[in-house]
Biotite code that builds the C-alpha atoms (Angstrom):
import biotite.structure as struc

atoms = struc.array([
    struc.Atom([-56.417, -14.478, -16.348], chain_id="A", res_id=1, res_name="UNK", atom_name="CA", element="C"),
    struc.Atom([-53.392, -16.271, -15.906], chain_id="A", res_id=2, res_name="UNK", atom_name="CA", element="C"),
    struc.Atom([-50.854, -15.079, -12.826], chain_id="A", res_id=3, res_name="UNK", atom_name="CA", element="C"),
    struc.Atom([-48.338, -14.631, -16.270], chain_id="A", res_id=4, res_name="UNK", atom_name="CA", element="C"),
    struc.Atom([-51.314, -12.673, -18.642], chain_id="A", res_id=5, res_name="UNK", atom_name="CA", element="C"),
    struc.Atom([-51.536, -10.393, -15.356], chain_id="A", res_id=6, res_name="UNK", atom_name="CA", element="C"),
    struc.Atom([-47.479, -9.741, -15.440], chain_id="A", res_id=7, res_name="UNK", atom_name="CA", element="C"),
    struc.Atom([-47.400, -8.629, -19.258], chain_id="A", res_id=8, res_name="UNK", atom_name="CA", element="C"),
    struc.Atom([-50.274, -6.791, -18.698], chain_id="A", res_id=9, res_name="UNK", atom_name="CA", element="C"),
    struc.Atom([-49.236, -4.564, -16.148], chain_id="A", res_id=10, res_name="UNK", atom_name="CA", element="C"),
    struc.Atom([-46.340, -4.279, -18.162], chain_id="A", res_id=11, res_name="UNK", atom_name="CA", element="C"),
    struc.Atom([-48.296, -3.191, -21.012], chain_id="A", res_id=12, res_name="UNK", atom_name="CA", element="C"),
    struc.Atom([-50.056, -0.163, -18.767], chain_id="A", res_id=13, res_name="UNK", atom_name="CA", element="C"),
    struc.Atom([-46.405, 0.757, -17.291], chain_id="A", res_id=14, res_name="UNK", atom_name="CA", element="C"),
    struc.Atom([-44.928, 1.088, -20.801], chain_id="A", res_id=15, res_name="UNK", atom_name="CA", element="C"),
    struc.Atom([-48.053, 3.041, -22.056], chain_id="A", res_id=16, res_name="UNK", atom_name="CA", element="C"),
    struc.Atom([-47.478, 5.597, -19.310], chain_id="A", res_id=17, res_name="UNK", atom_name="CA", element="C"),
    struc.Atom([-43.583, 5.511, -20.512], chain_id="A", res_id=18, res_name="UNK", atom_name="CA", element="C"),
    struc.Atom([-44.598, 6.502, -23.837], chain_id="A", res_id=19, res_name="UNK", atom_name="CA", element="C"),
    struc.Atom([-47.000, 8.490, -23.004], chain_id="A", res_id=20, res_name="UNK", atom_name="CA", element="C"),
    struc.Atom([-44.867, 10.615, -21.331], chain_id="A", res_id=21, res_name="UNK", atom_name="CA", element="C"),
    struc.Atom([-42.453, 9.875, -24.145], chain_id="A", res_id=22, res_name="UNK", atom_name="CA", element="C"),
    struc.Atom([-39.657, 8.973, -22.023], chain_id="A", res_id=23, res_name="UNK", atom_name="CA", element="C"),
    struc.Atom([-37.572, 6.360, -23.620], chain_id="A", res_id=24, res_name="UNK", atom_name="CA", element="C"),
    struc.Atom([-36.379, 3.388, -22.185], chain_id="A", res_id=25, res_name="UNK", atom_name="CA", element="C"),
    struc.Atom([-33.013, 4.588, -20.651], chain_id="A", res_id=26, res_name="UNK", atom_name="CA", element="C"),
    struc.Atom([-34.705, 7.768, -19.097], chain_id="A", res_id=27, res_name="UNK", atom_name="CA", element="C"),
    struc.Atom([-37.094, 6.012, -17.266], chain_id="A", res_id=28, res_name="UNK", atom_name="CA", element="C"),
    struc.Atom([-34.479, 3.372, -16.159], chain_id="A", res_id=29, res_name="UNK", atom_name="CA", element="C"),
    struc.Atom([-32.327, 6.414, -14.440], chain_id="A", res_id=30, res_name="UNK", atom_name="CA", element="C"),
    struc.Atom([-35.260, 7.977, -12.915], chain_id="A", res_id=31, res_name="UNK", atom_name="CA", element="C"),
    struc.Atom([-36.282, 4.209, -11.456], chain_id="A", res_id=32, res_name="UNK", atom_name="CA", element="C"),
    struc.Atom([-32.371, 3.575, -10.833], chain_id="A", res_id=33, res_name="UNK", atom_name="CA", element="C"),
    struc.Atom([-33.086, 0.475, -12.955], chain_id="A", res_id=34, res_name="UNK", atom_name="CA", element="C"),
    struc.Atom([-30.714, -1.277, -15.476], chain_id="A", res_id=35, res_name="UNK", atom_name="CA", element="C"),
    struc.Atom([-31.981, -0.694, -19.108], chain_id="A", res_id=36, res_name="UNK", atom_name="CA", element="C"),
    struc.Atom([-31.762, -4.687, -19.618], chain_id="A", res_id=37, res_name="UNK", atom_name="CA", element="C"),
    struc.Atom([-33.834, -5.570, -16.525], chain_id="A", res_id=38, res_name="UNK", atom_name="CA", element="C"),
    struc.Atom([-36.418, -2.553, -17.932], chain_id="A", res_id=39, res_name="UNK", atom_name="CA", element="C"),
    struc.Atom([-36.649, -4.428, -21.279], chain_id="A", res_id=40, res_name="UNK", atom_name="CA", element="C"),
    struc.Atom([-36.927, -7.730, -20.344], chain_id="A", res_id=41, res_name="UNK", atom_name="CA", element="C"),
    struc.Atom([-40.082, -6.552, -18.012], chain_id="A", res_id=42, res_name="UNK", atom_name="CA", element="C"),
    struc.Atom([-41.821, -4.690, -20.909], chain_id="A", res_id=43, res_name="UNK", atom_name="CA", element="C"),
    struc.Atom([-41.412, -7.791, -23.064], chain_id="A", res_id=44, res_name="UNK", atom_name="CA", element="C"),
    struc.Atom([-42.023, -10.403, -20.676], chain_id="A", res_id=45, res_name="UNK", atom_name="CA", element="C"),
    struc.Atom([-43.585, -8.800, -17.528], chain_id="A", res_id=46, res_name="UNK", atom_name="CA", element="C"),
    struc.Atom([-40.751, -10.597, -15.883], chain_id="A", res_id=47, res_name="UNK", atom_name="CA", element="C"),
    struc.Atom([-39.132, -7.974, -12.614], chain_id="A", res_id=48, res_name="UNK", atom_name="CA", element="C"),
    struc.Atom([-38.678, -7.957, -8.960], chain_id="A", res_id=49, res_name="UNK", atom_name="CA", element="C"),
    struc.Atom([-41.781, -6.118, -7.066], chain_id="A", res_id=50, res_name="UNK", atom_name="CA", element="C"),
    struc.Atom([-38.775, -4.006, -5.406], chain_id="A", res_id=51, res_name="UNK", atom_name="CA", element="C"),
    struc.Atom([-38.012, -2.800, -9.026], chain_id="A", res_id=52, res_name="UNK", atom_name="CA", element="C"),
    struc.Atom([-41.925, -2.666, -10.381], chain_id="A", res_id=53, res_name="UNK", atom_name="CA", element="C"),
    struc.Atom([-41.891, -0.069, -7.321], chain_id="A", res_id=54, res_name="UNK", atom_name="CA", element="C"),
    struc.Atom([-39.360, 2.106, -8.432], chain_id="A", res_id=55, res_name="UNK", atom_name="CA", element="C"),
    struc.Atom([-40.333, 1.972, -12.037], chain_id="A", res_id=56, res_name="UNK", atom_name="CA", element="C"),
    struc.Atom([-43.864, 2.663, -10.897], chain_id="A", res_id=57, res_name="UNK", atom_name="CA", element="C"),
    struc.Atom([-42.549, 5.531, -8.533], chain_id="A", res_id=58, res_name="UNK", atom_name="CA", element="C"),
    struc.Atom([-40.518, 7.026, -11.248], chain_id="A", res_id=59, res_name="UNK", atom_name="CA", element="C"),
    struc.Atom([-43.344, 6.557, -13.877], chain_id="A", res_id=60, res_name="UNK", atom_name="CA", element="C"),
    struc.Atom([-45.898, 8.496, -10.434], chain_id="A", res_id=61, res_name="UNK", atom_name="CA", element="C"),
    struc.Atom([-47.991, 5.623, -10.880], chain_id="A", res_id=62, res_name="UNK", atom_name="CA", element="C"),
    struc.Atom([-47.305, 4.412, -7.291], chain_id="A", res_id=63, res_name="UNK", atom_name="CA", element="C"),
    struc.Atom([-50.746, 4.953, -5.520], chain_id="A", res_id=64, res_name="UNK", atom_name="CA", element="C"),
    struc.Atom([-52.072, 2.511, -7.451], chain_id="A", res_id=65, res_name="UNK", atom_name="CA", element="C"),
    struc.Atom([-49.742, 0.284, -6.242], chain_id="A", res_id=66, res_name="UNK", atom_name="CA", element="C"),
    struc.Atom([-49.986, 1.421, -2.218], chain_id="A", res_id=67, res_name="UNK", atom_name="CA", element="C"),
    struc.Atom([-54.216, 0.973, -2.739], chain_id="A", res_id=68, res_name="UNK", atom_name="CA", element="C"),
    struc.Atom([-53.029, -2.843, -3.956], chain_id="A", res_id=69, res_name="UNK", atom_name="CA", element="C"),
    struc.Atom([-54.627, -5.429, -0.741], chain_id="A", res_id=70, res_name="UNK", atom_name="CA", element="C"),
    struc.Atom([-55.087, -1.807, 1.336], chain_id="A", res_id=71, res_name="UNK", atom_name="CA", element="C"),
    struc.Atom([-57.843, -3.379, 4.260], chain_id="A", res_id=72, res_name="UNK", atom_name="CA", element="C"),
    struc.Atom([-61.183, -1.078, 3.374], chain_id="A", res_id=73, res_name="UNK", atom_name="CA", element="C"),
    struc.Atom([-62.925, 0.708, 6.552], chain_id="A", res_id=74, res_name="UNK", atom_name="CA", element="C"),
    struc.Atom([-66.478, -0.096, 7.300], chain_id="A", res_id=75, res_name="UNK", atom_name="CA", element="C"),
    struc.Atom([-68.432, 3.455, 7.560], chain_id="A", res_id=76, res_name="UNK", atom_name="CA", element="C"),
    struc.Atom([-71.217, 3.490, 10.258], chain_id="A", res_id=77, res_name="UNK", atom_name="CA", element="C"),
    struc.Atom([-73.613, 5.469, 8.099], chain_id="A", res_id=78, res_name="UNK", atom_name="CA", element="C"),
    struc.Atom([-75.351, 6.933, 11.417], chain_id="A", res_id=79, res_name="UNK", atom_name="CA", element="C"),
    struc.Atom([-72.571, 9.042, 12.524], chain_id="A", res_id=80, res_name="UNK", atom_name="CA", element="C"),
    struc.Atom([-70.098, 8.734, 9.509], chain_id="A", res_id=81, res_name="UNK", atom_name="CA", element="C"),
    struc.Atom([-67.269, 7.405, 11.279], chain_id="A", res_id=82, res_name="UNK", atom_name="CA", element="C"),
    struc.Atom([-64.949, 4.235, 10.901], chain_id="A", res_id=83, res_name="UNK", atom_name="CA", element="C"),
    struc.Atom([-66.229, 1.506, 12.401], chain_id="A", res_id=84, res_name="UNK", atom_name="CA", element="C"),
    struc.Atom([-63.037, -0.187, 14.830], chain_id="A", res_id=85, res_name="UNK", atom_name="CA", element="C"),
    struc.Atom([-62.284, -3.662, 13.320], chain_id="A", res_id=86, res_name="UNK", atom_name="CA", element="C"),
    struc.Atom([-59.762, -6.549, 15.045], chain_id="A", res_id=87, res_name="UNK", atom_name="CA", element="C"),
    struc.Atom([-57.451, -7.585, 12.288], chain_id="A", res_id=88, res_name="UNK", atom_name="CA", element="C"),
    struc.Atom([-56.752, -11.037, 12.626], chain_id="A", res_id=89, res_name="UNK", atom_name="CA", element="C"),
    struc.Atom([-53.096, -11.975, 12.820], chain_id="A", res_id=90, res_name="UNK", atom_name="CA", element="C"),
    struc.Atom([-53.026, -15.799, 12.315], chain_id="A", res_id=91, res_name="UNK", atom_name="CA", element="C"),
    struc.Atom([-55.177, -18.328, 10.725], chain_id="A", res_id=92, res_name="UNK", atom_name="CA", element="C"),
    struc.Atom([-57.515, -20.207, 11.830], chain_id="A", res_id=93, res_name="UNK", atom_name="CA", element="C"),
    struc.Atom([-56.828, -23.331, 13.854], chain_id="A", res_id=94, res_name="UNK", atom_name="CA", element="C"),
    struc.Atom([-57.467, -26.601, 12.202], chain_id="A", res_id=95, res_name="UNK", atom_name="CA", element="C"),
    struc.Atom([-60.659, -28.609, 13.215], chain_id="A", res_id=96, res_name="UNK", atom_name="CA", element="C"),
    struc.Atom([-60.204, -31.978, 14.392], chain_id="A", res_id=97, res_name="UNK", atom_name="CA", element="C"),
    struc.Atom([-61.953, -34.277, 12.295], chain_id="A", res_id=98, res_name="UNK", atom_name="CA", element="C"),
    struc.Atom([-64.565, -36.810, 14.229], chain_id="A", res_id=99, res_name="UNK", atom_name="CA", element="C"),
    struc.Atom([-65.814, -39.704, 12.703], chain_id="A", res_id=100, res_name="UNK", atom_name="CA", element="C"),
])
């Protein structure tokens, strides 16, 4: 799936929920605090700012989905069921040198 089929497709789910709730467009843009334009331009072509798919996604209450997105899972130790302490890496690694 394309990085654009992903886009309309999320705006396909977020405008489900909008009608499923049968909200129309300009109700859910002043819950989100949203222009109406920028709303229809992402339901047609997935196009919006992440700051905005928040808000619409906050307004629509389909923003845990969205704070679970790249979340780091735990590791459970299975022995005494608790997290298991991991060191989160803050840089990459450092290039190898290359020896012929």
């Amino acid at each position: 799936m394309s990085p654009k089929d992903v886009c309309q497709e999320l705006a396909n789910r977020l405008t489900a929920i909008r009608l499923h709730k049968t909200w129309t467009r300009e109700t859910l843009a002043a819950n989100a605090r949203v222009n109406v334009h920028t709303l229809k331009r992402f339901e047609r072509s997935g196009q919006v700012s992440l700051e905005r798919l928040i808000a619409i996604a906050q307004a629509l209450d389909a923003h845990q989905e969205l704070e679970r997105l790249f979340k780091p899972r735990q590791r459970i130790d299975v022995e005494n069921w608790q997290a298991i302490a991991q060191n989160l890496r803050k840089r990459g690694k450092r290039k190898q040198a290359i020896t012929a």
